[in-house]
Structures are given as structure tokens and as C-alpha cells.
N, C-alpha and C positions, 0 to 999 in steps of 0.2 A: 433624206428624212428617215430610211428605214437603217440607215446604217446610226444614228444618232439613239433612233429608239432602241435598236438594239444593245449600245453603249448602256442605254440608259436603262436597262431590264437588267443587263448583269449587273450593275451598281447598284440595282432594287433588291436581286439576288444576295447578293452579297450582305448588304442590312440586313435582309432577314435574318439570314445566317448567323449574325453577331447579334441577334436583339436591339440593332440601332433602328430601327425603322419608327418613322412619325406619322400617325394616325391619324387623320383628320375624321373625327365621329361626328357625323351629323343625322340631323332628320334628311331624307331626301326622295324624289320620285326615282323608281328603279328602271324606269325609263329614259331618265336622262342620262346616264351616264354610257346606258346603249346607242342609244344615238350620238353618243360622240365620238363612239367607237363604229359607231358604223360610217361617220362621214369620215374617219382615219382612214379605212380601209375601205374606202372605195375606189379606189383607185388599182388597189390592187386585185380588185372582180374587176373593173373595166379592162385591165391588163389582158386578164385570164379569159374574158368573155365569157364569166358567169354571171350569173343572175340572182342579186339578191332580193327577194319579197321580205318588205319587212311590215309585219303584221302588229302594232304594239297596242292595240286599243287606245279607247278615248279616255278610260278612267285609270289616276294616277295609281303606281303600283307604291305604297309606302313602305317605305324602311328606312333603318337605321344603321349607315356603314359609311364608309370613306369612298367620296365620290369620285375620287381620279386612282386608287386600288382598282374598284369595280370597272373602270373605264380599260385601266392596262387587262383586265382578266379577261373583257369582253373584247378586246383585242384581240389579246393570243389569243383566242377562241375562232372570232372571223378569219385572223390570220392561216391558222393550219387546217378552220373546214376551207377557203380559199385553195389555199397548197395541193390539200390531196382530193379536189374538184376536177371531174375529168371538166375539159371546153366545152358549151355550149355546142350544140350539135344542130343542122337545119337549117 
């Protein structure tokens, strides 16, 4: 899984690069697209035995962007606080 996502980030990389990239603009809650980056990478705090608190409130955060962009962003984001997270300690 993390070796497919990776394939598939430099192939996202690369579009941007050329201007080929397809935008999906919508209305959306900026919520969602965090939590489906947070149940991507959870696996990789279980690994680590970090501990993620995720705190997103009850009321929808609106916006206007591409909900699976914002998903990959909030990824690499999980992904390298993950990485350079010392273990769980106690």
C-alpha cells in the first residue's frame, strides 16, 4: 500500500510539473477529507506507537477544493509528523 502510494505521488508530481493535472472543484467539508487521511495512516502510528488525538469538532468546516488533492496533502502531512515522532514512551 505504501509503496503504490508512493508510485502514485510521484505520478501526481509529475502532472503538476507539465500542467496535466485534473481538478476535481467542489463544495466540501474540510473535515472529510482529513479523516480519510487519517484512517490511511493509521496504521502507520499503530506501527510507530504514536498517538494520534484527533480533535475536528462538530460543526462542518466549508470549503471549496479538490477533495482527494486535500486528502493526499493531509497525508504527507500525517505521514512525516509520524516519521519524525519519537515512540510513545511509559
Amino acid at each position: 500500500e505504501r509503496l503504490t502510494r508512493l508510485i502514485n505521488q510521484v505520478l501526481d508530481m509529475a502532472k503538476l510539473e507539465s500542467g496535466r493535472v485534473d481538478w476535481n472543484m467542489r463544495d466540501l467539508d474540510l473535515r472529510e477529507p482529513l479523516r480519510e487521511a487519517i484512517a490511511a495512516t493509521s496504521q502507520l502510528f499503530r506501527e510507530k506507537d504514536v498517538t494520534l488525538n484527533e480533535q475536528l469538532g462538530s460543526e462542518p468546516v466549508p470549503l471549496h477544493g479538490d477533495s482527494d488533492r486535500l486528502t493526499q496533502v493531509f497525508i504527507n502531512l500525517l505521514s512525516n509528523a509520524v516519521k519524525f515522532s519519537p515512540k510513545t514512551t511509559g
